[in-house]
C-alpha positions in Angstrom: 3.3 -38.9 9.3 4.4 -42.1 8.1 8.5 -41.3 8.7 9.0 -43.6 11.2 7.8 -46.2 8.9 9.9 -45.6 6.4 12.9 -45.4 8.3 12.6 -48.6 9.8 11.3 -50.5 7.0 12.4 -50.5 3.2 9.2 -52.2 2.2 7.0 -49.2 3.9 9.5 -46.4 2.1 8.6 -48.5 -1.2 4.9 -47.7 -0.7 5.4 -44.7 0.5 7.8 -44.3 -3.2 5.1 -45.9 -5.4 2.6 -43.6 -4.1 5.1 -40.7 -4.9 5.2 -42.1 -8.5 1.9 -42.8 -9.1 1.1 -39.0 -8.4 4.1 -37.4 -9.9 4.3 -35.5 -6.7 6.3 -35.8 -4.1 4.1 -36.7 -1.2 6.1 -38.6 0.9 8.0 -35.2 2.0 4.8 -33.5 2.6 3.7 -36.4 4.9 7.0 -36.9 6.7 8.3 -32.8 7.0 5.2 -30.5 6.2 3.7 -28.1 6.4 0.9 -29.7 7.6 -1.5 -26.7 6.4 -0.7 -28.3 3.1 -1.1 -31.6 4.3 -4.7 -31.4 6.0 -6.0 -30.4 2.1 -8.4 -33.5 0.9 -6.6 -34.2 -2.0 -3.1 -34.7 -0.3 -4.3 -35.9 3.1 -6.9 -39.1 1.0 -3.9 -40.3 -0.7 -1.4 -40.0 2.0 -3.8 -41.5 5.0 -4.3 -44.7 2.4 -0.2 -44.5 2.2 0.4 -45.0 5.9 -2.6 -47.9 6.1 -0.9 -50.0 3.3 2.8 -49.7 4.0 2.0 -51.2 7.7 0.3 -53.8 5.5 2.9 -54.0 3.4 5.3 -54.7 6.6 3.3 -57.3 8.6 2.9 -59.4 5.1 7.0 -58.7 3.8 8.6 -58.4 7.0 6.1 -60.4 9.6 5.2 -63.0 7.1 1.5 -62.1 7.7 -0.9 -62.6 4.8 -4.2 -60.8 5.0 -6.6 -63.8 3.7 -5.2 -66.0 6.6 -5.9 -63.7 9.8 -8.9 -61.9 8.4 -12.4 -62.0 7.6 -13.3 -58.8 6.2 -11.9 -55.7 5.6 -13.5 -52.1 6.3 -12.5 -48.8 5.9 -14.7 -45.1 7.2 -15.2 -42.7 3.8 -11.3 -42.7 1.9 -10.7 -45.8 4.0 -12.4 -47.9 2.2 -10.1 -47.2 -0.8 -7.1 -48.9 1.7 -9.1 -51.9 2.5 -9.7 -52.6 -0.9 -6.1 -51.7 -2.0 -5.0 -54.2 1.4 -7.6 -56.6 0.0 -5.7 -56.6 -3.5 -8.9 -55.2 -5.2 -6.6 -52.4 -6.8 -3.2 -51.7 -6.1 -1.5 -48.8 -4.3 -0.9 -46.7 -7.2 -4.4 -47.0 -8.7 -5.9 -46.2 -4.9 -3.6 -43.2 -4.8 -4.8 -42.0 -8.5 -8.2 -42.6 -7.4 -8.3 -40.6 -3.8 -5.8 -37.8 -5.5 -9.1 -37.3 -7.7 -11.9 -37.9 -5.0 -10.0 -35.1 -2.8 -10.0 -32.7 -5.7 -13.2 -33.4 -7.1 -15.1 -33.2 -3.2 -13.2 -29.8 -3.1 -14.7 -28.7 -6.7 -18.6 -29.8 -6.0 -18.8 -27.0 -3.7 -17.7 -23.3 -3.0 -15.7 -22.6 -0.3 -17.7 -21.4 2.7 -20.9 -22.4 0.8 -20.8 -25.8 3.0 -20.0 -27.0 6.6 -20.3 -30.3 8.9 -21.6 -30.4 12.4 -21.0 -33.5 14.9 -24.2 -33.9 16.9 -23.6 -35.8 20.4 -26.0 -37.7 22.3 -28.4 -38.2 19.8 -29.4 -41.3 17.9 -29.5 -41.4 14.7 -33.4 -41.4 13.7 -33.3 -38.2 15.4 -30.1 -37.0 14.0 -32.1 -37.4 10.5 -35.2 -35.3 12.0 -33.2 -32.6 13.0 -31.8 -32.3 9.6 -34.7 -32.7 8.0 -36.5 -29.8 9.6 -32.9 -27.4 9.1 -33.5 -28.1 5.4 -36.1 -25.6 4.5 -35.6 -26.6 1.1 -31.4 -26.2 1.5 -29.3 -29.7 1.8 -28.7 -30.8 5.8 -28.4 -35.0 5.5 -27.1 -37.3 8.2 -23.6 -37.8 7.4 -21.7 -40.4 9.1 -23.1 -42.5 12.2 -19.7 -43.0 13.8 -21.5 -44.5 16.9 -23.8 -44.9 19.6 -24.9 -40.4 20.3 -22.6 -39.6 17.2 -23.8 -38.5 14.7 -22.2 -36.0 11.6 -23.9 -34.2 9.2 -23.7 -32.7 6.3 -24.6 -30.0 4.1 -25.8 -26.2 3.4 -23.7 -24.0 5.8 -27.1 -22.2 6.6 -28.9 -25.3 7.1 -26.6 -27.1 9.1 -26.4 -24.0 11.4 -30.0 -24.0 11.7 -29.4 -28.0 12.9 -27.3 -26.9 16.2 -30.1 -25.2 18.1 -32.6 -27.8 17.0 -30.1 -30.5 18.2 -30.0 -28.9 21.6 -33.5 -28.7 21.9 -34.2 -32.5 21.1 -31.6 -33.4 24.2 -28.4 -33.1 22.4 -25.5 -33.0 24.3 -23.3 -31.1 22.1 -23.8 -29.7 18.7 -20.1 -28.7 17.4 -19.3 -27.2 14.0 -16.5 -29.6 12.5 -13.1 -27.8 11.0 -14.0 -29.3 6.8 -12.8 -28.0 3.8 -16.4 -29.2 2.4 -19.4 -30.7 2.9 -18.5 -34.4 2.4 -21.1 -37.5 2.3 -24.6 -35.3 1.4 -26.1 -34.2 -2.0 -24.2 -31.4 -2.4 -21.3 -34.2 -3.4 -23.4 -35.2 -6.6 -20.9 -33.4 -8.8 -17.9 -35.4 -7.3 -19.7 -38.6 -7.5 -20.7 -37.8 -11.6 -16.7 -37.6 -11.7 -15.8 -40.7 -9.3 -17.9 -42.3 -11.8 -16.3 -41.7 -14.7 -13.1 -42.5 -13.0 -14.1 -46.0 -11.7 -14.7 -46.6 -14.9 -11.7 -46.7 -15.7 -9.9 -49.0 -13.9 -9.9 -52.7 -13.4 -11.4 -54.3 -9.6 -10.6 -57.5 -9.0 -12.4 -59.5 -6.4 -11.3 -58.3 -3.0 -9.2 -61.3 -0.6 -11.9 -61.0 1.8 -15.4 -59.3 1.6 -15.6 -55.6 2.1 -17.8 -54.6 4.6 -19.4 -51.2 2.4 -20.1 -48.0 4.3 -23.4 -47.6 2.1 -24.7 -50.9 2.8 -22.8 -52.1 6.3 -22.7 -55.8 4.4 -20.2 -57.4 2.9 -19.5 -57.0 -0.7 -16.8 -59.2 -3.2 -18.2 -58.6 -6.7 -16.6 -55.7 -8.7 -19.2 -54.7 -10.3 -21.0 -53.5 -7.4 -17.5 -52.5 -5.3 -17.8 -50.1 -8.1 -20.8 -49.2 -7.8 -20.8 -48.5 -4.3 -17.6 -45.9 -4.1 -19.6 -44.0 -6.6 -22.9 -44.1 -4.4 -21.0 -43.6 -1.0 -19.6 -39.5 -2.0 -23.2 -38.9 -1.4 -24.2 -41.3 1.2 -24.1 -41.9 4.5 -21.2 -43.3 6.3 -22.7 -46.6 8.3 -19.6 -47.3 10.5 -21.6 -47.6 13.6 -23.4 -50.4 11.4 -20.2 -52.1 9.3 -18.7 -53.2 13.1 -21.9 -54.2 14.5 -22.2 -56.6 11.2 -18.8 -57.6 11.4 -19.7 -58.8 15.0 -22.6 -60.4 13.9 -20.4 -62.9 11.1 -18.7 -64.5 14.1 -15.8 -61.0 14.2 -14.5 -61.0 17.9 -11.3 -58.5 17.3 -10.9 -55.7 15.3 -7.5 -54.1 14.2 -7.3 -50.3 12.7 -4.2 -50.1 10.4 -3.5 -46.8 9.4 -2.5 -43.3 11.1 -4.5 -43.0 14.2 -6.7 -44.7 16.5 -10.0 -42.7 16.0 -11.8 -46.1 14.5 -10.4 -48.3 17.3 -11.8 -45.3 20.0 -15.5 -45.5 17.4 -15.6 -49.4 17.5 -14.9 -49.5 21.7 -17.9 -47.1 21.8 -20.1 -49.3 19.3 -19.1 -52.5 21.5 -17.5 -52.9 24.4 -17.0 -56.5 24.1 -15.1 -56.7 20.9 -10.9 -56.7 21.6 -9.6 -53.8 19.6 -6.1 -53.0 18.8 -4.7 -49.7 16.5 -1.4 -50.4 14.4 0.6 -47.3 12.8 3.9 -47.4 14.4 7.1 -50.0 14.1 6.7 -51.0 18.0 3.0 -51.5 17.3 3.7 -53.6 14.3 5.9 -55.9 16.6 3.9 -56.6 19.4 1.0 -57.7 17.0 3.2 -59.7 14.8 4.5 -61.2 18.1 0.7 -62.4 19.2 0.2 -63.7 15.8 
């Protein structure tokens, strides 16, 4: 994850350095060798996912001469990603991003005991009924809607009991899979309030500079520049739904015709074809892919 980068480009093996520094850890060799049992854990793989997003920033704006404020119109980012958009949007810098997921990892893995939660994807399913199914699992446990990814997929979140109780609901209300999701914890529902209390108090802390571009919040789907209430928002979004399905559909809405997903991956590019077909959608993590966009440009 990430080696590639860094081998081609000494700009991306400086991120990948400054994130190394910032943690007094050395990340970068977890990313690039393993093991990726030790990878997968929340509080290395937050950090390292925002890594890989802002070095192939880093390399368009160093190496392609590409600056963010002249191709874009707002940034986005699902759950930890919003902590790279912000970071790519000059909000915060790498180092204080890195600090900040380190802690958010650690502090969703301390809000709740291991096996006491679980996530479940629910397919086919809209979301008003997503949040029906959960509400009847609850019997007075936590089961919330977690992230609405897109059009029949829906997450949730909460009580291990309660979010098996969801799956058989689910498939009664015409769901067409109800799948138990491989987590580490029960992220975005109420059972995150302890890790919020603690985001809080780190947010504090630091300084947040109005972002480049607006920040399209998962919490809100609108876009957002004042600090104040960026800060207010990564506090409130531990425990709240994840409104990607929303965030593209307003970014389409402002006039946005082409979305690009920088980072590791192309699960948001695959989410934003399902949300709408008509938008042009393109995934950057990888030198060639880096080229052929900086070539377009």
């Amino acid at each position: 994850m990430g080696r590639e980068l860094a081998a081609a480009f000494p700009v991306a093996r400086d991120v990948f350095d400054e994130v190394d520094d910032a943690l007094s850890q050395n990340l970068s060799q977890l990313m690039f060798e393993g093991p990726e049992d030790e990878l997968v854990l929340t509080a290395n793989a937050q950090p390292a996912l925002m890594a890989v997003s802002l070095a192939v920033l880093r390399v368009l704006e160093h190496d392609a001469g590409i600056r963010l404020q002249d191709y874009v119109a707002f940034v986005a980012g699902h759950s930890l990603g919003e902590y790279s958009a912000l970071a790519a949007a000059r909000a915060f810098d790498v180092a204080a991003a890195a600090r900040l997921l380190k802690q958010r990892g650690s502090a969703m893995q301390r809000a709740v005991p291991v096996g006491l939660g679980a996530m479940a994807a629910l397919l086919g399913l809209d979301l008003q009924a997503v949040r029906e199914v959960a509400a009847m699992a609850a019997q007075d446990e936590v089961c919330d809607a977690a992230n609405d990814n897109g059009p029949g997929q829906v997450v949730i979140s909460g009580h291990r009991s309660a979010v098996e109780r969801a799956l058989p609901e689910a498939a009664a209300r015409g769901a067409q899979r109800a799948i138990m999701l491989a987590v580490s914890a029960p992220f975005h529902c109420a059972l995150m309030a302890p890790a919020a209390a603690e985001m809080a108090d780190a947010l504090a802390t630091i300084d947040i500079a109005p972002p480049a571009v607006p920040l399209v919040a998962n919490v809100t789907a609108t876009p957002v520049r004042d600090p104040a209430a960026i800060r207010h928002l990564l506090v409130e979004q531990v425990t709240s739904l994840v409104r990607w399905r929303e965030c593209v559909l307003a970014m389409k809405e402002r006039g946005v015709t082409e979305l690009v997903e920088i980072g590791a991956g192309r699960v948001l590019a695959g989410l934003a074809r399902r949300i709408d077909r008509t938008l042009t959608i393109s995934a950057l993590g990888t030198p060639a892919d880096i080229d052929v966009l900086a070539k377009s440009l």
